[in-house]
C-alpha positions, 0 to 999 in steps of 0.5 A: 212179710220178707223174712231174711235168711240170717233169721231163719236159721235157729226157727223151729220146724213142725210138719203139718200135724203139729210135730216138732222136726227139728231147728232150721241150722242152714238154708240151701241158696240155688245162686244161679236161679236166684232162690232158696232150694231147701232148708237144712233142719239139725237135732231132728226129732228122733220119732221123725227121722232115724237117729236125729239126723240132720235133714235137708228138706226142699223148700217147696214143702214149706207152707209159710215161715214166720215165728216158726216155719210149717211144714205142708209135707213130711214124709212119716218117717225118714230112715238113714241110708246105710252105705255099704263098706267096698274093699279097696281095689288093689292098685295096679301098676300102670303100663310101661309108657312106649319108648321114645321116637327117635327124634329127627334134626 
């Protein structure tokens, strides 16, 4: 069965054990090698991943995509990466330029 991408987007996504993730609101395309790398996955279960947010999952975790797409592999729980804030370094001022050559004619 060919599905097209354009219907994919808007699918429900369950892992293997029959748990809702989330819908599938973007597909991942690797244009150089002509393939589908993963699928962006929004409104996600908040039980799955840390405050809903919006997964990309690899495509080669995905068992089969029809009415909805299944899932071979998640993993537990997905927490969200927290960034810490770095102060700004201070600019400084860049060295004078060296003085112009003399210019021979």
């Amino acid at each position: 069965m060919l599905v097209e991408l354009t219907e994919v987007i808007g699918r429900q996504v369950y892992t293997n054990d029959a748990r809702l993730l989330g819908d599938v609101s973007n597909v991942v395309v690797d244009i150089e090698n002509a393939k589908v790398d993963g699928l962006f996955v929004a409104d996600t279960n908040p039980l799955l991943v840390e405050d809903s947010a919006s997964v990309n999952v690899p495509f080669r975790w995905v068992a089969a995509v029809n009415d909805i797409v299944l899932l071979k592999y998640f993993p537990r729980r997905v927490a969200v990466r927290r960034t810490t804030s770095v102060p700004p370094k201070t600019a400084t001022a860049a060295p004078p330029a060296p003085p112009a050559a003399p210019s021979r004619r």
